[in-house]
N, C-alpha and C positions, 0 to 999 in steps of 0.2 A: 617183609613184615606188613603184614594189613594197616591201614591207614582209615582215618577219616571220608576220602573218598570213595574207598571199595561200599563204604555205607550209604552215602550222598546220589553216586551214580547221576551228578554234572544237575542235582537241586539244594536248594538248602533244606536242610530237615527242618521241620516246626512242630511242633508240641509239647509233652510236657509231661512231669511228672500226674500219672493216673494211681487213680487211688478206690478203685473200684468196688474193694472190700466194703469202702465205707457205707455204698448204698445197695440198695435193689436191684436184685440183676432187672428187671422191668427197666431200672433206670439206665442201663447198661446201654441199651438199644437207643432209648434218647439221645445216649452221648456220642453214639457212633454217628448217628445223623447230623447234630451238631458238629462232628469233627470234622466231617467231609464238606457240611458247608462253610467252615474255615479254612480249608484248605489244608488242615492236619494232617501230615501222613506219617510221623512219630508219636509216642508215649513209649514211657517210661514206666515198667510195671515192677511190683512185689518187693520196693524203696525198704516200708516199714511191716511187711508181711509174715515175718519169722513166729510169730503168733498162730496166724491164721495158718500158715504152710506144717507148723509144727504147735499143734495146741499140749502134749507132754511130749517128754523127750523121747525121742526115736518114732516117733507118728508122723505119718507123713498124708495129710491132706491135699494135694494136686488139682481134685476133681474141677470145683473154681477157676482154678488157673489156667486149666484144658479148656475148658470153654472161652476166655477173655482171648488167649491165644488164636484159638480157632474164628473167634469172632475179629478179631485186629484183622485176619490175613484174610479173612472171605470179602473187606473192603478197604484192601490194599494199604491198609496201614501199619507199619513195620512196630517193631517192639525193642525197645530197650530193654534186655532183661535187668533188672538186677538181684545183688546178691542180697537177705537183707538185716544182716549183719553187725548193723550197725545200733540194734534197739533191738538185744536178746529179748525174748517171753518172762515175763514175772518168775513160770515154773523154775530156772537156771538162776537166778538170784537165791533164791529161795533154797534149792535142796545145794549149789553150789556159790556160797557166799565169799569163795576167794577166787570167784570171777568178779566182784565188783569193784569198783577202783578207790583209792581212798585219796583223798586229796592233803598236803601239805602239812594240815593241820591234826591228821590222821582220819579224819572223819570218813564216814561209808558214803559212798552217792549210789542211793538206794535206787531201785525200778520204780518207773512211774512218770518219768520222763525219756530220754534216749541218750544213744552214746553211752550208755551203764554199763563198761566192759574196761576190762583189764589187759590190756593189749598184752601182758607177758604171762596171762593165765592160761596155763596148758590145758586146762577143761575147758575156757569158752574155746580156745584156735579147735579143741577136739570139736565140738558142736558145730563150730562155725564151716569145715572145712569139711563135714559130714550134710549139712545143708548144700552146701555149694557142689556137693559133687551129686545129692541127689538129682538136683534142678539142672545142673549139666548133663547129665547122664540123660534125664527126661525130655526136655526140649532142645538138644543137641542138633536133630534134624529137621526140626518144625520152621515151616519156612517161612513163617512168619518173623525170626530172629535176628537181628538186625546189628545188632551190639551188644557187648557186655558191660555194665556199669556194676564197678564192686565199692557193697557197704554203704557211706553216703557220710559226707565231711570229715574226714579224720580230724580229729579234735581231744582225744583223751589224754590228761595227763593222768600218771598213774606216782602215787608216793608208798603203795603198799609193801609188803614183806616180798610178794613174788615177784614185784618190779624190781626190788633191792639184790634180791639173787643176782636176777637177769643184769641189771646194772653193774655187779661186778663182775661176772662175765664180761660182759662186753668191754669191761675196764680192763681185764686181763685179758683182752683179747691186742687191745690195742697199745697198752704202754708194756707187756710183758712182765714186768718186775714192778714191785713196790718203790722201788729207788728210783725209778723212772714216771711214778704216779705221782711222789712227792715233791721230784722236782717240778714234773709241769704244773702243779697245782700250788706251789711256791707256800706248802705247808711248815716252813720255818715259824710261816706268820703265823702269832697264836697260839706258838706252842698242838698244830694242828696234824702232825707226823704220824703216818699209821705206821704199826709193825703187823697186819694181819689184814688181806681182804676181807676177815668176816667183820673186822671196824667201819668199813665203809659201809655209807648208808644214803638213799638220794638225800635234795637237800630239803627236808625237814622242817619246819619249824623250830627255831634258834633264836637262844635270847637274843642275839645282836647280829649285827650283819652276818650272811652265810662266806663263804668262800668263793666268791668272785667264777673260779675258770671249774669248782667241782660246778655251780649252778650250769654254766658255759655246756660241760660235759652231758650234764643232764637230757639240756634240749636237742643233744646232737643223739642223745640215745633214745630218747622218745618220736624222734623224727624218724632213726633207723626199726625202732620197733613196730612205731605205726605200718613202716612201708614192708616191715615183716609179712604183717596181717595181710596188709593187699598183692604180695607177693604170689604168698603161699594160694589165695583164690584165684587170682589170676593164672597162676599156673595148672590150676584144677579146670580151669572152663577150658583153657589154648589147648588142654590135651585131648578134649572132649572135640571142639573148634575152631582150628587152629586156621581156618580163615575167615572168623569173626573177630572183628577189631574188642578190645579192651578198654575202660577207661573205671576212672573214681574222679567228681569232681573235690576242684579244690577250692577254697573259701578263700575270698579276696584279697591278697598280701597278709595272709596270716600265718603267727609268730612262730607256728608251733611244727611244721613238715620246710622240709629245705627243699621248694618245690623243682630246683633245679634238677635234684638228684633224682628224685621220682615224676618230673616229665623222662625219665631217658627209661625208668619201666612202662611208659602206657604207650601202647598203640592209638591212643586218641586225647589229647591233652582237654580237658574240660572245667570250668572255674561256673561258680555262681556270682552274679553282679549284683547288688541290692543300693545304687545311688539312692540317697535321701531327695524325694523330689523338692523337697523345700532348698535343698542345698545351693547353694550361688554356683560351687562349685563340681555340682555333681555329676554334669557332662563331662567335664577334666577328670575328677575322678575313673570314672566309666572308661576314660581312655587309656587312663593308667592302666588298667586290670586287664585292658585289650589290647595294648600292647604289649606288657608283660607277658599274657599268657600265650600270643603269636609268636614272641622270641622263644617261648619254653618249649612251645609247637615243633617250630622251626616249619610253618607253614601253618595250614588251617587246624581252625579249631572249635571245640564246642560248648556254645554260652550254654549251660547244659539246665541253670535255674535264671531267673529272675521274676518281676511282678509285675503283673499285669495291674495292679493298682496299688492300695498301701500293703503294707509288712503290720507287723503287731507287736513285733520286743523296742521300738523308740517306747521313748517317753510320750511323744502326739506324733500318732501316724497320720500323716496326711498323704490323700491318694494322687493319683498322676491326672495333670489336668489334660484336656483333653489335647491328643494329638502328641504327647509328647513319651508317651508307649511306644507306636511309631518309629518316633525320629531318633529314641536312645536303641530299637529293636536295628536300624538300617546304619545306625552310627556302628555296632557289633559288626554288622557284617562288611561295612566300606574296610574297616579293620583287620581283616581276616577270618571272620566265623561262617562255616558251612553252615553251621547248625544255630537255630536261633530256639530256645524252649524258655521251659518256663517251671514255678512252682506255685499250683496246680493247678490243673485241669478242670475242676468242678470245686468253687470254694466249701471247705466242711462246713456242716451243722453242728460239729461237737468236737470237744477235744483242743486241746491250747493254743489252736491256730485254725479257730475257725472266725478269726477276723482278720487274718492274711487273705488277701485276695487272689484268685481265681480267673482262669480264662475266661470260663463261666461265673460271674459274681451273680452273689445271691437274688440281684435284679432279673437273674434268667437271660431268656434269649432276648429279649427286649431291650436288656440292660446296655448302657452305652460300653460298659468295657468289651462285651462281648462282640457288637459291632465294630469295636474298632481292632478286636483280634480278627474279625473276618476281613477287614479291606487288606488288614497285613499281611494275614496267609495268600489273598490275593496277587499283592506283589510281591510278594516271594518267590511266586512263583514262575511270576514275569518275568523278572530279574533271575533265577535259579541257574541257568543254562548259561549264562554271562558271566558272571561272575566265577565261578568253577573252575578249578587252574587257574585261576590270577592272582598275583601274589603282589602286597607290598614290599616297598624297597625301600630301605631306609639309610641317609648317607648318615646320621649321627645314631648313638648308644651311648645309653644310660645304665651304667654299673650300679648293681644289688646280688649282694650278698648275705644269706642268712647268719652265717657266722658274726660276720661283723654286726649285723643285729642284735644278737643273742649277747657279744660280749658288750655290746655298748648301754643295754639296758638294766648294768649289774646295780645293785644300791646302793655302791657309796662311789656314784658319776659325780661328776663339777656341776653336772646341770640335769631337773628335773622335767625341766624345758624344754631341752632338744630330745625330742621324738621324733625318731628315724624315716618313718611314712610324712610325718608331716613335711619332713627335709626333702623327702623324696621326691613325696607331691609339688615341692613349691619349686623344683628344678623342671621338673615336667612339666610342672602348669605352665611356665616360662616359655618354654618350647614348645608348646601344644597352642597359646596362644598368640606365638608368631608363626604358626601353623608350618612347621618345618617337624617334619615327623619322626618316629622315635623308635627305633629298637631297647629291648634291655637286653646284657648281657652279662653270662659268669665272668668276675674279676680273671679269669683264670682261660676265658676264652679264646680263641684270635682274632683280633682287632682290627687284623690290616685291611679288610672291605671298607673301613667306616671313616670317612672325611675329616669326623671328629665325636672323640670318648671323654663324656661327661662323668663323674664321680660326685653323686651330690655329698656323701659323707659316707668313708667304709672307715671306721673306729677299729679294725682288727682288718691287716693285712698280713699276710704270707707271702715267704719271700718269691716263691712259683711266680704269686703277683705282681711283686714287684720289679721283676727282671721283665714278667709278659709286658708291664707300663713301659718300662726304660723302652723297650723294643720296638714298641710301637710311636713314642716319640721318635726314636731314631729312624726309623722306617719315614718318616715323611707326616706324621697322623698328628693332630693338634688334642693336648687334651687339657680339660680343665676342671679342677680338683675344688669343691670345699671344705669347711674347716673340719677340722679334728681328725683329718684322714692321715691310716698310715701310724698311728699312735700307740699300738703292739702288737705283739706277733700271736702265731696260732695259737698261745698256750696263755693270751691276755697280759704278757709281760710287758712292759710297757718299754722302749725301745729309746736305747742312749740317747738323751739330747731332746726327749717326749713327740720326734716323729725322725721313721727311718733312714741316718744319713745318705743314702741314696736319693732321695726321696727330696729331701734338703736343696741336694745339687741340683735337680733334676728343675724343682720352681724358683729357684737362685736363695734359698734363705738360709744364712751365715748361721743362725741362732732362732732359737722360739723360744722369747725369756719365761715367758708365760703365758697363760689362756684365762683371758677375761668373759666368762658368760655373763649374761645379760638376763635384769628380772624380765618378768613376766610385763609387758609393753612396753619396757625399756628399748629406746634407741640410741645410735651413735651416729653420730656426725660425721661421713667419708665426700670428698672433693666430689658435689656431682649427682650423690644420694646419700639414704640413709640407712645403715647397718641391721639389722633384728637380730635379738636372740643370741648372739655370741659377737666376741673380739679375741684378736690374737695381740701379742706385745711380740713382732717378729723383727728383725734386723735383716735387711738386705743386702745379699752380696756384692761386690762392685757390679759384677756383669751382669745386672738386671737389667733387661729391656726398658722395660718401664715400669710406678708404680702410680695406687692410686690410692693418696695419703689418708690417714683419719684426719679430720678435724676439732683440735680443742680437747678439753679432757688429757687423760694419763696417757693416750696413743699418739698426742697430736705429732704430726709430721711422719709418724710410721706407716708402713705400708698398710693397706686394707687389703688391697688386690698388686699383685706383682707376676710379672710375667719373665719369665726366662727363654727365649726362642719359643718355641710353640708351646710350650710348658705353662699355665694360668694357674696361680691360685689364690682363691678368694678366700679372707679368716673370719668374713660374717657373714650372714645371709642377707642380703640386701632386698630392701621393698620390690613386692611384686613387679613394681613397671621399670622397676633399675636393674631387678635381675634380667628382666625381659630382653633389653637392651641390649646390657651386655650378652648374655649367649647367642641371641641372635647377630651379634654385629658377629660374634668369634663365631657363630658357624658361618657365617655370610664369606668371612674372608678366607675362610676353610673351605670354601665351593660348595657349601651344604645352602642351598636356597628354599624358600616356602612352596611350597605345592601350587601356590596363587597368593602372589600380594594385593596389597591394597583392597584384602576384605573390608568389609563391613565387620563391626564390632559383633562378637556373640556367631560368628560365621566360620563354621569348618571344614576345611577342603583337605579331602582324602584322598589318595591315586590307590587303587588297587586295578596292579594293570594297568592295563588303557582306561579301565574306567575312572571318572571324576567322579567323588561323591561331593554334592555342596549340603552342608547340613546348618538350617536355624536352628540355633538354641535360645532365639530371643525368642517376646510375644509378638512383635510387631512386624510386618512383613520386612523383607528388604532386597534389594537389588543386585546382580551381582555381575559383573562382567567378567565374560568369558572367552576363552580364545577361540577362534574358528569357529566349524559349525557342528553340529553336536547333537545326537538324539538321545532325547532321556526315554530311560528304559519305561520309567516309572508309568511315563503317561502317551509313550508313545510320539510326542511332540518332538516338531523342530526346534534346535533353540541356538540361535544366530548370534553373536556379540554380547548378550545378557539375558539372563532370566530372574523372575523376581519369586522369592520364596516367602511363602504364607507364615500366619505363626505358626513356631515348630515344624517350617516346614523344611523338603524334602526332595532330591534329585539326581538322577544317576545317570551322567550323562557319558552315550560313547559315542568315540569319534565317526 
């Protein structure tokens, strides 16, 4: 299978989504000169193009696209083709209006923004799958072709009439009988029992709460339908191309594609990063989304968007100050990214995001963002050859699951509060700043590599799961579970005793009388720290290791944290510098150590390979000692026992 590297050829890619239609071919030539003195030797063509490629239906315009081709590859700069798929032409709304998707409410999402497609409409897959094979068939041999990129963000939900067919299909594909649809759907409740698949309908707009596991069902069928769409294109180019790698990127931990399942169809795994620079947390963030999508990889991978300054859908976009483009572009890559891009190329004049910023911003070549994409492309390229084949290695994993997402965000939860990314985030932030580094992995994966498996919260476990957990405890591996996990099964039924008696034995808890969530900045009082965001009322078995009591209130003296042999679990999310602690101490004594102690605050240290990355995420310089002696790539330099790093600054140092 083609890979990431057959494209890379031992550099990192750099560029970006190009959008060339928007200007003057005159200005064409500008941007080439600009790209090479960035050190560009990627773009991303024909993203939002399906317009221009096909102005009515069955016309095919190319001539354009011939020349941008020909022009990428007379100055050595390869092409992301893509398909562009994802933001049909006005004409296909218009003469076929059951391509358009209708949301919840039943309403139409008309053309005039993007993503206006009905993923189960057999006239757009016709359109779509008729474009794709022109543009295959066309630039198939053009050696300028580099990769395939199909569509751009799957993100549609679709509640129409053609999504409802499709949805009971796929409903009788999977429970077989109605008696078996009823049951998992625990349609007693409600008086809610179908006698006929043409009663089923997705879920709608309803006077009062919908159906808990039909919602459930919904996003598992909008996940499989989306990855229909990019199936079916990908398999249109592989037969055209079958040693051009493949990729669609995917949008940062979002709710709507079970990214697991669809990394194992791409030949090139790729995510858009969009950290809020204002964010305190937004390098943690950034880590998140890069380690995630290296576990999805299961190797290198490609930041395929991000900004080179501000975005334009916050409420106040504030742009990246200086120097810290940079240090989140090299944070990407200590992480495992071959490819470092962007979105775009040359900031628009017009159009809903022509105050998203550009490699080129409006300030031109002068402009400070643009200088600071050229020092990057600079070191990229330094670095390019280094880095290539070296892989991080991680002794702990952090389990996510979409399922358990999906069921734990139904509308009649205990808590409004606990959001799953948030829970996520605040386990990893934990771990990320005792700089001890992180895989994620499917609940369903095999674990025995990993020193110690984290669980921040999986609200829907399967028993597949829960024998691979048992396994892995017994196997010798330490894991450690937070609240609410383990609480029903695939079909959202909520599980004798409201968590799996396996599961029970396995952290020593006799009973879970009840589950105490917490308002919104309400805390609790535990031996040591203090609680956030939830409490359990659990009863410990005799042969608990140890526990770590609540304090005061309706918990006092019950366990917070209880541990059974290697087995941990915590029933609240405890303050940032208490969670810190503890994971760090249980990886510590798990033989899972940091990369480099005794950082400096705001200071992160990466191994990929032999290489160290040292990365500021402060403003202010800071010092850093190091082991032996070391050349960093970046600048060439010796660097003996310590180096001091600038604000935002930056270092790749090898042995």
């Amino acid at each position: 299978m083609p890979r990431l590297s057959d494209a890379t050829r031992g550099r990192v890619l750099f560029g970006g989504d190009y959008n060339p239609e928007q200007w003057p071919e005159k200005t064409w030539h500008e941007d080439v000169r600009l790209m090479k003195d960035a050190g560009v030797n990627s773009v991303t063509l024909g993203v939002f193009s399906w317009a221009k490629l096909e102005p009515e239906p069955g016309a095919r315009e190319f001539g354009w696209l011939d020349r941008l081709m020909d022009l990428m590859h007379e100055n050595g700069i390869g092409v992301v083709l893509a398909t562009p798929t994802s933001s049909p032409p006005p004409w296909m709304g218009r003469l076929h209006p059951e391509t358009l998707p209708r949301d919840a409410e039943g309403r139409v999402e008309w053309w005039g923004g993007r993503q206006h497609f009905s993923h189960s409409s057999a006239t757009y897959r016709h359109y779509a799958a008729a474009i794709t094979e022109a543009l295959a068939a066309r630039y198939a041999g053009h050696p300028a072709l580099t990769m395939w990129h199909i569509n751009n963000e799957y993100c549609t939900f679709d509640y129409g009439d053609e999504a409802a067919a499709a949805f009971r299909r796929w409903l009788r594909e999977k429970y077989g009988t109605l008696d078996a649809l009823n049951t998992a759907w625990g349609t007693a409740f409600w008086s809610q029992g179908y006698d006929s698949w043409d009663g089923i309908l997705p879920p709608r707009h309803a006077h009062y709460m919908k159906n808990p596991t039909q919602v459930l069902d919904f996003r598992r069928f909008t996940s499989d339908m989306l990855l229909e769409c990019y199936t079916a294109e990908r398999d249109i180019v592989a037969r055209h191309t079958p040693h051009i790698p493949v990729t669609t990127n995917f949008m940062p931990l979002w709710i709507g594609q079970d990214a697991w399942r669809w990394a194992e169809e791409e030949d090139v795994v790729s995510v858009d990063i969009y950290p809020d620079p204002r964010a305190p947390l937004g390098a943690q963030n950034g880590a998140l989304v890069q380690d995630m999508t290296r576990s999805q990889a299961r190797g290198p991978w490609m930041l395929m968007e991000q900004a080179a300054g501000p975005v334009n859908w916050r409420g106040v976009n504030h742009p990246k100050p200086r120097g810290l483009n940079r240090l989140w572009s090299l944070q990407a890559v200590a992480r495992g990214a071959d490819a470092v891009c962007y979105f775009q190329w040359r900031q628009s004049r017009q159009g809903a995001e022509k105050f998203h910023s550009g490699m080129v911003s409006h300030a031109g070549e002068q402009g400070r963002t643009y200088q600071e994409i050229k020092q990057l492309g600079t070191e990229l390229a330094r670095i390019g050859g280094e880095v290539s084949d070296r892989h991080s290695v991680s002794d702990v994993a952090i389990l996510h699951d979409w399922n358990a997402w999906w069921a734990g965000v139904q509308e009649g939860r205990l808590s409004t509060q606990v959001d799953h990314p948030a829970v996520l985030g605040a386990w990893h932030r934990a771990l990320w700043e005792a700089n001890v580094t992180t895989d994620f992995a499917h609940p369903e994966h095999a674990l025995s590599g990993y020193k110690m498996v984290v669980v921040p919260q999986l609200y829907l476990l399967t028993d597949a799961v829960i024998e691979n957990l048992l396994a892995y405890v017994r196997g010798g591996g330490t894991l450690v579970s937070g609240f609410l996990t383990g609480v029903a099964d695939e079909d959202d039924r909520v599980r004798p005793g409201g968590m799996d008696a396996r599961l029970r034995e396995l952290f020593g808890i006799r009973t879970l009388h009840e589950w105490w969530p917490l308002d919104a900045g309400e805390t609790v009082e535990c031996d040591g720290f203090r609680g956030t965001l939830w409490s359990e009322e659990i009863e410990a078995a005799d042969e608990v290791t140890e526990t770590v009591p609540y304090k005061g209130g309706e918990l006092d003296g019950l366990p917070a944290v209880l541990r059974r042999g290697r087995a941990w679990y915590v029933s609240t999310l405890p303050e940032p510098e208490a969670l810190r602690a503890l994971l760090s101490g249980i990886a510590a004594d798990a033989g899972a150590r940091p990369v480099l102690a005794g950082l400096p605050a705001g200071v992160e240290a990466v191994r990929r390979g032999e290489l160290l990355f040292l990365l500021n995420h402060g403003r202010e310089p800071v010092t850093v000692a190091v082991p032996d002696t070391h050349e960093d790539l970046l600048t060439g330099e010796t660097v003996t026992d310590r180096i001091t790093l600038g604000r935002y600054g930056a270092a790749v140092l090898k042995p």
